[in-house]
One Martini backbone bead per residue (centre of mass of N, CA, C, O) as a GRO file, in nm:
protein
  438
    1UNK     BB    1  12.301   6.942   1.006
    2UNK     BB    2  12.054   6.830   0.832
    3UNK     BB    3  11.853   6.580   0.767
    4UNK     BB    4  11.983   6.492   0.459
    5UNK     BB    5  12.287   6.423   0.535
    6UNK     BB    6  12.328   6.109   0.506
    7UNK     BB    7  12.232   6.100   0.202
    8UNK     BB    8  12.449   6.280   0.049
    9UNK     BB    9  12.677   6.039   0.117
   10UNK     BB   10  12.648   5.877  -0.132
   11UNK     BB   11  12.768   6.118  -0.335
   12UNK     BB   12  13.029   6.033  -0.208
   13UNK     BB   13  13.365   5.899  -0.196
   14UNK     BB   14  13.361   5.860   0.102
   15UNK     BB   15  13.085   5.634   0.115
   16UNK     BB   16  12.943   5.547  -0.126
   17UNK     BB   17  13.155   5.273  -0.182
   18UNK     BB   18  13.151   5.173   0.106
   19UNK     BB   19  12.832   5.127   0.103
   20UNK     BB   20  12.763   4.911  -0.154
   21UNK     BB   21  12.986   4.719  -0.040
   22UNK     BB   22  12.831   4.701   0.232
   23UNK     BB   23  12.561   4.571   0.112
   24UNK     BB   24  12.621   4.334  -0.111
   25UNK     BB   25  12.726   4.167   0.094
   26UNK     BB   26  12.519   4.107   0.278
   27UNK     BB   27  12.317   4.018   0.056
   28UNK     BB   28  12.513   3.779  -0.093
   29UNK     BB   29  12.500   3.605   0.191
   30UNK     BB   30  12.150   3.555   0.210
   31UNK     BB   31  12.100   3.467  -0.086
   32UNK     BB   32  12.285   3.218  -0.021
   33UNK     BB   33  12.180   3.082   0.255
   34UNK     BB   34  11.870   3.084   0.171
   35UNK     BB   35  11.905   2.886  -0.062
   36UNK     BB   36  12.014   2.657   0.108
   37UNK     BB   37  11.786   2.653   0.322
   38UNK     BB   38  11.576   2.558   0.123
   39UNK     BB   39  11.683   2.289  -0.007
   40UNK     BB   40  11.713   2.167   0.276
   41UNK     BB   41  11.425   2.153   0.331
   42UNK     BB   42  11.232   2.114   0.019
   43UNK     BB   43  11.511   1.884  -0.112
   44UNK     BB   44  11.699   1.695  -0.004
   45UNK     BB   45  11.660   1.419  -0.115
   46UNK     BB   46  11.887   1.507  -0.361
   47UNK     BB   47  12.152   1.544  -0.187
   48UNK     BB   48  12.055   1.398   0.130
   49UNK     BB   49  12.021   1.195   0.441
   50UNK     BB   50  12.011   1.417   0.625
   51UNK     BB   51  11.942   1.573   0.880
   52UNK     BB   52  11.746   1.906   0.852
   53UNK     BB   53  11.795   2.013   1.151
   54UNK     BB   54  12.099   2.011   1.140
   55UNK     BB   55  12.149   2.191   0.915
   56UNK     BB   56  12.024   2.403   0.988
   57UNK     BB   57  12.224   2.476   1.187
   58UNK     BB   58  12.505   2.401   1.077
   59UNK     BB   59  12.508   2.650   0.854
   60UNK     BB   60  12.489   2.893   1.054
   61UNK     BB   61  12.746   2.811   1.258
   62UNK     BB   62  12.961   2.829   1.033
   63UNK     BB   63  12.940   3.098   0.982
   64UNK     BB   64  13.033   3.206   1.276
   65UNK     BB   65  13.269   3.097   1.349
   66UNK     BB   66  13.492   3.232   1.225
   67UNK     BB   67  13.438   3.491   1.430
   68UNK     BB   68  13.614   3.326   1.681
   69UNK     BB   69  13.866   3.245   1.508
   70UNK     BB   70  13.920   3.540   1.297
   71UNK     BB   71  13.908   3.848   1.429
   72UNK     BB   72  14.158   3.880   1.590
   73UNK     BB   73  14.288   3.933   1.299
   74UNK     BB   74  14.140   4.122   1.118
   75UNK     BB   75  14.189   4.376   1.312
   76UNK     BB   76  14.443   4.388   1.256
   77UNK     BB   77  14.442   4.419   0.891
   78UNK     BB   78  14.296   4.688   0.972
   79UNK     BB   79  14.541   4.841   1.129
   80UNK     BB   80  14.776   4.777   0.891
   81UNK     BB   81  14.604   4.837   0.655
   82UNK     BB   82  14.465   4.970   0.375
   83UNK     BB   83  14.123   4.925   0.368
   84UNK     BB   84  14.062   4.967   0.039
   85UNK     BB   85  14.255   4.690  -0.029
   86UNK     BB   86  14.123   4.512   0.197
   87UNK     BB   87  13.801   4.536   0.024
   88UNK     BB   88  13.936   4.418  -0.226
   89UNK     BB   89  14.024   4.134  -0.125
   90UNK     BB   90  13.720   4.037  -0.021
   91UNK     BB   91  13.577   4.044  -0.278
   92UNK     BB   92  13.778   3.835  -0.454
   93UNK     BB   93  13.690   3.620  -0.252
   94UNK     BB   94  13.423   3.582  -0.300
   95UNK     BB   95  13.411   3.531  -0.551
   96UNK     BB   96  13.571   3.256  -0.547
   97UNK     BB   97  13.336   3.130  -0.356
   98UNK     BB   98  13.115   3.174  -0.630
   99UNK     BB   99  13.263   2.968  -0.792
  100UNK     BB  100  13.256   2.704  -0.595
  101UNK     BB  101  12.961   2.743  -0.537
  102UNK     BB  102  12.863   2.675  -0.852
  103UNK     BB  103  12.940   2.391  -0.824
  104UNK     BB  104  12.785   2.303  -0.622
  105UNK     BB  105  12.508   2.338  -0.780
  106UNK     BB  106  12.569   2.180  -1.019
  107UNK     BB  107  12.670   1.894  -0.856
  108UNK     BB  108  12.521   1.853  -0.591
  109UNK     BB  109  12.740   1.951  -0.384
  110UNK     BB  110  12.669   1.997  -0.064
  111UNK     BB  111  13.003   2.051   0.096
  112UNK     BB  112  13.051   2.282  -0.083
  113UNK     BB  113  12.855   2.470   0.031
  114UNK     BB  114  12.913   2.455   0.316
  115UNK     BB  115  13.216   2.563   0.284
  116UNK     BB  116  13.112   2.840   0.193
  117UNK     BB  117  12.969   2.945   0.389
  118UNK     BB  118  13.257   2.965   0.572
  119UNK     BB  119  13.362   3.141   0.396
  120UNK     BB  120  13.195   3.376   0.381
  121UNK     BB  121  13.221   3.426   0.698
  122UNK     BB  122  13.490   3.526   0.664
  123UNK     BB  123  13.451   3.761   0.477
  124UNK     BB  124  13.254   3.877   0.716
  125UNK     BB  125  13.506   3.933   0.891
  126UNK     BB  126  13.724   4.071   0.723
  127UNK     BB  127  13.493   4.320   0.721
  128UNK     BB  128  13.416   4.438   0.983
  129UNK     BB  129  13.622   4.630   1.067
  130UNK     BB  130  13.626   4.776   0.819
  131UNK     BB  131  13.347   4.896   0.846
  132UNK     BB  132  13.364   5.084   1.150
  133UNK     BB  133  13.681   5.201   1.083
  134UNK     BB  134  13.649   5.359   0.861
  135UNK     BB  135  13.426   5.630   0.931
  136UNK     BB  136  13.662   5.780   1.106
  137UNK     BB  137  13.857   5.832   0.868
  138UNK     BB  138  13.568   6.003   0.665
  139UNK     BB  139  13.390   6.128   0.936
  140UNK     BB  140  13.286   6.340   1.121
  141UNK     BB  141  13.153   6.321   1.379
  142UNK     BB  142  12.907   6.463   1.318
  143UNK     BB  143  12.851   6.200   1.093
  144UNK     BB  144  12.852   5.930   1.260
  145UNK     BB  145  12.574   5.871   1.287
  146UNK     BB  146  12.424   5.897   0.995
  147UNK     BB  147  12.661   5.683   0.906
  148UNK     BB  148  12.546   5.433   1.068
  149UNK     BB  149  12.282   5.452   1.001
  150UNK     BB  150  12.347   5.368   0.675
  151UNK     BB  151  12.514   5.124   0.762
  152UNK     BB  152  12.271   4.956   0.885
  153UNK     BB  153  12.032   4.959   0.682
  154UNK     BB  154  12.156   4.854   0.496
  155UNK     BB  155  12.226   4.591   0.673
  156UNK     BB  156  11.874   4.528   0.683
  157UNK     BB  157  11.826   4.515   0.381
  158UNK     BB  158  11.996   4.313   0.244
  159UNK     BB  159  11.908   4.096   0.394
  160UNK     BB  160  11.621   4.082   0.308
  161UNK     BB  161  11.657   4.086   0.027
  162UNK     BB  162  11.821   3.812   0.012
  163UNK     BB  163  11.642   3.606   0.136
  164UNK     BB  164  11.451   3.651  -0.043
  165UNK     BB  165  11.568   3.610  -0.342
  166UNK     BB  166  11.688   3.322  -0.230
  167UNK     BB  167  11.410   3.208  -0.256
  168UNK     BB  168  11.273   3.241  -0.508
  169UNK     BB  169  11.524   3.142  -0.693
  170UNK     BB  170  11.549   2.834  -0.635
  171UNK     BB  171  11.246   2.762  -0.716
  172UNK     BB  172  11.296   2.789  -0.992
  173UNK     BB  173  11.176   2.556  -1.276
  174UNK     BB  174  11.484   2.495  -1.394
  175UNK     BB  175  11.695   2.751  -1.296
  176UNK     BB  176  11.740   2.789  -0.986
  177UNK     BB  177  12.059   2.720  -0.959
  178UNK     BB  178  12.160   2.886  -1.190
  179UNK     BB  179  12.074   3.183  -1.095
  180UNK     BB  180  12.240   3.147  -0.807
  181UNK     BB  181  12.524   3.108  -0.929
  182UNK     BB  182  12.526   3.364  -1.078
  183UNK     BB  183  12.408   3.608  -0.898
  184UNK     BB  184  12.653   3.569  -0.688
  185UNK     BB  185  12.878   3.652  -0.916
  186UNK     BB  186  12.760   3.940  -0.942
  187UNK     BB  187  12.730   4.065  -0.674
  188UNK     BB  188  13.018   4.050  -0.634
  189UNK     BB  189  13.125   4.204  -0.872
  190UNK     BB  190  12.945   4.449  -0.767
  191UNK     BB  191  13.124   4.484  -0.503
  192UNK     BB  192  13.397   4.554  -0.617
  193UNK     BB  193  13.314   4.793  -0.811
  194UNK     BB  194  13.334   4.947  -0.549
  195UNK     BB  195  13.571   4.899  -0.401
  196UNK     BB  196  13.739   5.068  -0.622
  197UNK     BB  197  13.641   5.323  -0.530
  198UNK     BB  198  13.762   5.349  -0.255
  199UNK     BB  199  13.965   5.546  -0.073
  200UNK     BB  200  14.214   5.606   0.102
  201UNK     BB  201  14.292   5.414   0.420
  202UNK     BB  202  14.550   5.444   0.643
  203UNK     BB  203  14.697   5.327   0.844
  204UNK     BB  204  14.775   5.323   1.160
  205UNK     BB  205  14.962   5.053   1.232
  206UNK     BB  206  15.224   4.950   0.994
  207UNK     BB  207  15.398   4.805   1.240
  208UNK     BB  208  15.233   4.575   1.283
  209UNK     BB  209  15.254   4.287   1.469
  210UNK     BB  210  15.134   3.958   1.381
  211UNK     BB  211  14.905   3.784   1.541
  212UNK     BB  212  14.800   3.432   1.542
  213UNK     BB  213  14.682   3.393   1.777
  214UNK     BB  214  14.338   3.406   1.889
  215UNK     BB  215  14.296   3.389   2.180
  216UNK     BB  216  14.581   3.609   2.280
  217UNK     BB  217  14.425   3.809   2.115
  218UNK     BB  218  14.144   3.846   2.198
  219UNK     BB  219  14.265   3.886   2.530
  220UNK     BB  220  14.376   4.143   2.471
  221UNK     BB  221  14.171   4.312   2.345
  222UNK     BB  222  13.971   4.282   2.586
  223UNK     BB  223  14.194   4.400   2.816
  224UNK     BB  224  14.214   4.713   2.645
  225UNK     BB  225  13.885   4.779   2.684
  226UNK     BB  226  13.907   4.768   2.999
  227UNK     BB  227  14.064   5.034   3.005
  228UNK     BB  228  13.756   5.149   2.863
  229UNK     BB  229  13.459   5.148   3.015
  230UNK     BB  230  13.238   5.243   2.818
  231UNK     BB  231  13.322   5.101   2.586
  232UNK     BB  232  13.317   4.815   2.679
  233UNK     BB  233  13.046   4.811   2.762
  234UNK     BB  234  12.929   4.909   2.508
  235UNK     BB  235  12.991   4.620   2.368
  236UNK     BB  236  12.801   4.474   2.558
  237UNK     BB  237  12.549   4.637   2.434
  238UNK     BB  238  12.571   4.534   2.157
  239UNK     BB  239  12.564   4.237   2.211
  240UNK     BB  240  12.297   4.199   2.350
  241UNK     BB  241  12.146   4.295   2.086
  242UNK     BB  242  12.228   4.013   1.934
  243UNK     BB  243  12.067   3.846   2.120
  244UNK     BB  244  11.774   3.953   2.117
  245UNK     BB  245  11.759   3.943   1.812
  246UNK     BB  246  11.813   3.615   1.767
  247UNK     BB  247  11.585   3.525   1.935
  248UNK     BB  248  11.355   3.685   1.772
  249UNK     BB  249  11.391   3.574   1.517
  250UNK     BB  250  11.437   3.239   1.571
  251UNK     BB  251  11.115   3.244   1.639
  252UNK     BB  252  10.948   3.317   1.363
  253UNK     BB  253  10.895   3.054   1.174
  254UNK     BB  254  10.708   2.936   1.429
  255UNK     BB  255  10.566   3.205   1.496
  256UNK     BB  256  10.354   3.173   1.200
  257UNK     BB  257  10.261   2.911   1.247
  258UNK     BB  258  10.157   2.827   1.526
  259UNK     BB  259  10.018   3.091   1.633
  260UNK     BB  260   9.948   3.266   1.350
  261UNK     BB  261   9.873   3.042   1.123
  262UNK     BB  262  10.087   3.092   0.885
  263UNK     BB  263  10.257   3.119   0.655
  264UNK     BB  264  10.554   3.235   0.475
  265UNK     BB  265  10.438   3.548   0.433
  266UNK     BB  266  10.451   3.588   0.743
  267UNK     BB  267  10.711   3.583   0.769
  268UNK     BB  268  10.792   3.766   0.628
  269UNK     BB  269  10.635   4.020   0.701
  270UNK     BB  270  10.790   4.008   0.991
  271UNK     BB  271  11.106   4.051   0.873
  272UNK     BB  272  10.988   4.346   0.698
  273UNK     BB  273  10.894   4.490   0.984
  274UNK     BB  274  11.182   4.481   1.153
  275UNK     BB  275  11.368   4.572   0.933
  276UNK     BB  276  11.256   4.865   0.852
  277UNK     BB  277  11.277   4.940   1.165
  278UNK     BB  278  11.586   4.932   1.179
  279UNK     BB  279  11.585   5.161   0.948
  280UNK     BB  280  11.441   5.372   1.051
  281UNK     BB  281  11.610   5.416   1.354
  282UNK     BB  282  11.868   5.468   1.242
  283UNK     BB  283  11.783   5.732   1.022
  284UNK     BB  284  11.707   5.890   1.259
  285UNK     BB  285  11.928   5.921   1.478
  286UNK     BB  286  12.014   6.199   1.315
  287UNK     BB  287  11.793   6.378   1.398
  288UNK     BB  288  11.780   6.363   1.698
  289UNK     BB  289  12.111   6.456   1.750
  290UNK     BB  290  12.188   6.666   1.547
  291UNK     BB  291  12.499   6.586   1.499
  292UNK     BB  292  12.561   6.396   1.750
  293UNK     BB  293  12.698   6.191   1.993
  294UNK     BB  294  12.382   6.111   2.173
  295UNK     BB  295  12.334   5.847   2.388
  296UNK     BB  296  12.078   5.911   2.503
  297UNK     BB  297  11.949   5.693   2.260
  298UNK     BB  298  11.967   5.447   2.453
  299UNK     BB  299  11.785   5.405   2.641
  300UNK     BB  300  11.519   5.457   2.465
  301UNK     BB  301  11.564   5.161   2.346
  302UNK     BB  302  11.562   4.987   2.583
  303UNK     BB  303  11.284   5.056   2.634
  304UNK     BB  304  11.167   4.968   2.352
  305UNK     BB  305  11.212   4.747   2.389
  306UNK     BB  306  11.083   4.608   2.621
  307UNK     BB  307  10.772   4.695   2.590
  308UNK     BB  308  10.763   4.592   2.282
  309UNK     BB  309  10.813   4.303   2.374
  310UNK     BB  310  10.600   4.274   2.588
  311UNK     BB  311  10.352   4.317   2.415
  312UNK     BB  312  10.419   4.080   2.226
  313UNK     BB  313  10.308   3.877   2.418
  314UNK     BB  314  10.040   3.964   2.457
  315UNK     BB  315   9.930   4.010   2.174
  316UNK     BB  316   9.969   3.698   2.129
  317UNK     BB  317   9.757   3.591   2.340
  318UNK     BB  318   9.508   3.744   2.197
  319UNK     BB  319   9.524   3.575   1.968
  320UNK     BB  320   9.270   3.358   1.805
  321UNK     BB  321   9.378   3.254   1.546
  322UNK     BB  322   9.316   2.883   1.361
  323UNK     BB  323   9.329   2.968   1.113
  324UNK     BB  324   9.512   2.931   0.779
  325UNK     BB  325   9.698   3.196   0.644
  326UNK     BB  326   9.834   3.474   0.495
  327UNK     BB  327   9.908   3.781   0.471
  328UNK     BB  328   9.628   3.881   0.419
  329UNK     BB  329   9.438   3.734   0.623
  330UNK     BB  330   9.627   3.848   0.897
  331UNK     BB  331   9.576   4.127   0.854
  332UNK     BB  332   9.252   4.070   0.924
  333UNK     BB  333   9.288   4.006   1.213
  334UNK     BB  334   9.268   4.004   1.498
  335UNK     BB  335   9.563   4.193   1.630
  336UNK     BB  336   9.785   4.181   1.393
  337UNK     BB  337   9.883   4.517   1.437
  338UNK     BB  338  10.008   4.487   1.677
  339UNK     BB  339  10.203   4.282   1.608
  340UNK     BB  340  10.330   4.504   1.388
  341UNK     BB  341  10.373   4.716   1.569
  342UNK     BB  342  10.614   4.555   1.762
  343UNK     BB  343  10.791   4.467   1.533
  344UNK     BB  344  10.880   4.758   1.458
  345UNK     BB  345  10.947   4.899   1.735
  346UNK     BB  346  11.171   4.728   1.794
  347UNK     BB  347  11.341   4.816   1.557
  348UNK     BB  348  11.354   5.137   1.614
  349UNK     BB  349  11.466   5.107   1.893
  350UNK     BB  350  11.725   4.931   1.796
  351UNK     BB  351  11.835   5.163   1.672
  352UNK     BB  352  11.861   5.379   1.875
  353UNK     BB  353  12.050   5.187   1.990
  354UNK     BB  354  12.313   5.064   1.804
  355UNK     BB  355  12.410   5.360   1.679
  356UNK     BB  356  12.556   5.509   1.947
  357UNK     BB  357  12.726   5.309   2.016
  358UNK     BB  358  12.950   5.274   1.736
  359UNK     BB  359  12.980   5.578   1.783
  360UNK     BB  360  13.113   5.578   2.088
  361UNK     BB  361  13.356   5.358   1.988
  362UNK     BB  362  13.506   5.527   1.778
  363UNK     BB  363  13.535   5.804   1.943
  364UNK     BB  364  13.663   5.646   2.231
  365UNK     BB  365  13.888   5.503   2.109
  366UNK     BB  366  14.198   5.402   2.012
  367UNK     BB  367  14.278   5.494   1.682
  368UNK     BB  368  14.492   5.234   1.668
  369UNK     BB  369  14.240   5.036   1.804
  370UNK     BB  370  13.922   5.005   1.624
  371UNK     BB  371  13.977   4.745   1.461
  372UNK     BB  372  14.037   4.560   1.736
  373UNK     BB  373  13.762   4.623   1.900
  374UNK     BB  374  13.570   4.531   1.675
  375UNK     BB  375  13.688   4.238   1.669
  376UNK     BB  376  13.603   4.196   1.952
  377UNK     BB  377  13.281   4.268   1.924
  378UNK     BB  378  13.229   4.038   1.767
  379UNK     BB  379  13.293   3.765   1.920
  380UNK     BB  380  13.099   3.843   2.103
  381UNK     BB  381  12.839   3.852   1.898
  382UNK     BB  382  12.872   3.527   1.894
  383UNK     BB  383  12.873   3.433   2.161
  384UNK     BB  384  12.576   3.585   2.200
  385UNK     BB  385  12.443   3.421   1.988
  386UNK     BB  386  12.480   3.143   2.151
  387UNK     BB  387  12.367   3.172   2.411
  388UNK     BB  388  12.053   3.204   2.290
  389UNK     BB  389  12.029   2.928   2.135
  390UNK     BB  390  12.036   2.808   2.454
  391UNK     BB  391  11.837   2.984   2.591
  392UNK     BB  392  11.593   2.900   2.390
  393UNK     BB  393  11.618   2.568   2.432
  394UNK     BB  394  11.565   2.611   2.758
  395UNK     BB  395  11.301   2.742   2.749
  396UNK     BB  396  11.156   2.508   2.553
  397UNK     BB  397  11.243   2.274   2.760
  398UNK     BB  398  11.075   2.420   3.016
  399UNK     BB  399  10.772   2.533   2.851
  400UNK     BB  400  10.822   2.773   2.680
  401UNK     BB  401  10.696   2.977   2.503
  402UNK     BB  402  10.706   3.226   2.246
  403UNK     BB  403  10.554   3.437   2.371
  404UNK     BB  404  10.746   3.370   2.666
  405UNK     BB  405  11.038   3.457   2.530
  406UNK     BB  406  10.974   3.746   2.508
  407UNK     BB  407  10.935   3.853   2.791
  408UNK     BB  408  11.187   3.741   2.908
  409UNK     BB  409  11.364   3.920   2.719
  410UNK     BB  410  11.241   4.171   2.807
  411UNK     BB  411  11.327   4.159   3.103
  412UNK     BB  412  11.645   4.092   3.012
  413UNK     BB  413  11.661   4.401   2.909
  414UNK     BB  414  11.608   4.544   3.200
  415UNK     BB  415  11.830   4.464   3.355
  416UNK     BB  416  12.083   4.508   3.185
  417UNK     BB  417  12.016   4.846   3.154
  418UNK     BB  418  12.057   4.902   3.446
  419UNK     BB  419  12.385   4.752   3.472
  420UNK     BB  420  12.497   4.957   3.256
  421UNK     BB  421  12.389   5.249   3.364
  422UNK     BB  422  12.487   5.202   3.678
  423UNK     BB  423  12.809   5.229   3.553
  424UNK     BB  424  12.701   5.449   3.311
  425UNK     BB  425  12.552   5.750   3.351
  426UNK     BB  426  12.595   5.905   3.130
  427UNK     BB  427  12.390   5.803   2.966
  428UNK     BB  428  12.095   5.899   3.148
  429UNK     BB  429  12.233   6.207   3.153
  430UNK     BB  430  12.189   6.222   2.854
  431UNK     BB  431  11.871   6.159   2.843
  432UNK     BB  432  11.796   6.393   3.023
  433UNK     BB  433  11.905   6.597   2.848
  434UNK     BB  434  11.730   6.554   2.591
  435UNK     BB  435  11.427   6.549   2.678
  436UNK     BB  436  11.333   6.865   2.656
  437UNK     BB  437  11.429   6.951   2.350
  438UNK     BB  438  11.136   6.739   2.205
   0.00000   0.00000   0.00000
């Protein structure tokens, strides 16, 4: 396969459609997130008497909320309908949940807009299975790390381009929130208008009885995956990638502005910085792979998690500029560029690790039971989201800088993949047999 073949992917009727339409998802998830964090930052009393800072958190939370309540229930009917049907109908509700946010936003009603929030985050749970579960319906093996590079890569510009446009776009007087409520409901309308195109992806199991409890299906689903150990570890090492980047990512708005003493457009260039690493690392890892699925490139991964992880918090210490800069500013002060570019290839490296997991959980899980251990590995990744955030608020409850909290990471990414690997020896002996070839 060349390596310009999963871009070719895009012009497939197999790819093409169900690509646009998760990466709008993404996108238009952000737009609106960011928007209302925006405006609750800095503008809130126009809104609400509420602390900014429980908002701050509260808004997030909600978000996440969804999958650790309903993936359970998604994953079941990503496998019992199908799979094009069944993203057809998440997008409709998009459409409905930005119908009720633009009432939410022209009415300066903060309740609905939060309500919305939790919608949202229903929507991105309900479409998570078929998200991952649909490539190997869709895409030959060999296709399938260059189809999962393209579709992180998507979602991690989406993120990215939807965060700016969404602050960008609300602050904009006197149309800003008219703007917001428009953009978001164009946005979901095409994404519907995508997944129109989407081929038919037959049901794997059209008599699955579904089961309402949360719970008992959550812990079904994962006692099902711990049936297959290499699985389940992969699940494992994907959620830890989320706790990660979770971490790191949630430092980043006040490690540009007390430490590297920049405005908003250093956190914008941090993590614009970020989000290009893991694109590009993930559309690397079809060439690198040669269309197989590589296994060998996690821990190449894990490796330059910890190396550029820990560079970061050095890098961090060296730094000594004490006056407030810009964008243009930063870039010019000594250290700035090291900091940049550990934060590329952490993305870079990022990219390596977490693609080639979702390519072997693909490849290697019960065929009928696909949409349903991605929902189990979902719950996982919110869990471990949830933990990240406890853990980051104890070491700097404990007197931990930020970055001083990038090298605990780092070194617990390196502890993290020593218990994976000796566990599953595969990922070593693939990584050992993969380096000779480059």
């Amino acid at each position: 396969m060349p390596p310009s073949g999963q871009f070719s992917l895009l012009a497939q009727r197999r790819f093409g459609p169900f690509f646009w339409t998760q990466f709008f998802g993404a996108f238009n998830d952000n737009v609106f997130k960011t928007a209302l964090l925006t405006i609750v930052t800095y503008d809130v009393l126009r809104w609400t008497t509420m602390d900014v800072g429980l908002l701050n958190n509260l808004i997030p939370g909600l978000f996440i909320l969804p999958f650790v309540l309903f993936s359970a229930l998604s994953g079941q009917l990503a496998d019992k309908f199908d799979k094009a049907r069944l993203a057809r109908f998440v997008k409709l509700l998009e459409i409905g949940i930005m119908l009720v946010a633009a009432y939410g936003w022209m009415t300066h009603n903060l309740w609905i807009l939060v309500a919305a929030v939790a919608g949202m985050g229903l929507h991105s749970t309900l479409f998570g299975p078929v998200k991952y579960a649909y490539l190997p319906q869709h895409l030959q093996t060999a296709e399938l790390t260059g189809g999962n590079g393209m579709v992180e890569m998507g979602t991690f510009v989406g993120i990215l381009l939807g965060e700016v446009l969404g602050a960008v776009l609300v602050v904009q007087k006197p149309w800003g929130l008219a703007l917001i409520a428009g953009s978001t409901i164009a946005f979901a309308l095409i994404g519907w208008l995508a997944s129109r195109a989407i081929p038919p992806t037959p049901a794997p199991v059209p008599e699955l009885q579904i089961s309402w409890n949360p719970w008992r299906e959550t812990l079904r689903n994962l006692r099902f995956s711990r049936q297959n150990r290499t699985v389940f570890l992969a699940m494992l090492g994907n959620s830890w990638f989320w706790f990660y980047g979770a971490i790191v990512l949630a430092q980043f708005p006040v490690y540009a502005r007390d430490y590297l003493h920049g405005d908003h457009s250093v956190f914008v260039l941090l993590l614009t910085v970020f989000s290009f690493g893991i694109g590009a690392g993930s559309l690397l890892c079809e060439r690198l792979s040669k269309g197989r699925v590589e296994i060998g490139l996690v821990p190449l991964g894990a490796i330059g998690l910890t190396l550029f992880g820990f560079d970061l918090f050095l890098a961090s210490v060296a730094y000594s500029n004490a006056a407030t800069v810009g964008m243009a500013g930063f870039v010019a002060q000594h250290g700035s560029l090291r900091i940049l570019f550990d934060c590329l290839l952490i993305g870079v490296f990022g990219g390596f690790y977490i693609v080639p997991l979702f390519a072997l959980i693909q490849t290697r899980c019960d065929r009928q039971h696909v949409s349903r251990t991605i929902a189990g590995m979902n719950i996982l990744n919110a869990l471990f989201m949830v933990v990240a955030a406890l853990v980051a608020m104890l070491l700097l409850q404990l007197g931990c800088s930020i970055p001083q909290i990038f090298m605990v990471t780092a070194v617990l990414n390196a502890l993290v993949a020593a218990v994976i690997f000796a566990a599953v020896p595969e990922f070593w002996t693939r990584f050992v047999a993969w380096l000779p070839g480059r």
